[in-house]
Phi, psi and omega in degrees: 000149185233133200258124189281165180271163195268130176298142180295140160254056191339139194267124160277113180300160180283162181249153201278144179236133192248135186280161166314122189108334176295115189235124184267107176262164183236167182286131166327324172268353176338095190284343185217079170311119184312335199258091164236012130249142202264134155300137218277157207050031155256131169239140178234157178224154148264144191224162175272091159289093201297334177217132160102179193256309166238161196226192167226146172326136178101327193224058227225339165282340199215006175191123189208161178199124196248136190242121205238150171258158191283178273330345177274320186309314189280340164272011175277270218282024171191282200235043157249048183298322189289336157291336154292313167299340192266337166295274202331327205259349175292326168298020191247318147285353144281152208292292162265151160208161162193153203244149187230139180248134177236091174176128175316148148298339133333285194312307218280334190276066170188129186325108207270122183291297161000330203218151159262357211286137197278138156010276161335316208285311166304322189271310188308293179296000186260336179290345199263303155347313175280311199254349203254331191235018176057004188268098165322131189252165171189142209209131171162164182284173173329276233283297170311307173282347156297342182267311204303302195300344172292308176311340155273314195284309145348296173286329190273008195240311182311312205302296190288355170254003188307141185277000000 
């Protein structure tokens, strides 16, 4: 007898329900918005951010996600590095923080004609970014890190409305 094989089903995410109150704000300088079609029922606002490009209302202290295009990364790791140490240790006190990248990780570890800065010099400092500061990494397109950070901005919001 012969088993026929099960055809692939690709996984489709559930669409996310953002509760009363919840608000994602983005930072004013934001120059390239992650979201520029809104999911339905996200209100998003602008604020003046001190730290990360977004936050969620209320916690703009305590949960941030700073967002980078692959040419903005590379003077962030080298040579606005003391402006970069000085963000990474305020982000080290907040309950989440985490920097999102819009790039494979391949692209950004591989010699950039733009930059001189070598490879190492990036993969060194992003290591250092996890383990030295705690700031959750992601490598990924628009649509993917926008889903990530609403599920972490979600999950940190339930967490903190928990009874």
């Amino acid at each position: 007898m012969r088993v026929k094989p099960r055809e692939f089903q690709p996984y489709t995410p559930k669409a996310l329900t953002f509760p009363e109150g919840f608000v994602l704000l983005q930072d004013t300088r934001e120059q390239h918005p992650l979201f520029t079609r809104l999911p339905k029922g996200l209100i998003i606002q602008s604020a003046t951010l001190k730290d990360g490009d977004y936050s969620v209302r209320g916690f703009e202290n305590k949960i941030a996600f700073e967002r980078k295009g692959i040419t903005d990364l590379f003077p962030y790791c080298s040579t606005e590095r003391d402006k970069t140490v000085a963000k990474m240790t305020r982000l080290k006190t907040f309950d989440f923080a985490a920097l999102i990248i819009e790039a494979k990780e391949s692209e950004v570890l591989q010699h950039q004609v733009f930059t001189k800065v070598h490879p190492e010099t990036i993969k060194g400092a992003l290591i250092s970014f996890q383990v030295r500061y705690g700031v959750h990494l992601q490598f990924g397109n628009r649509e993917y890190l926008g889903r990530w950070l609403l599920e972490r901005a979600l999950k940190f919001w339930n967490i903190q409305h928990e009874v």
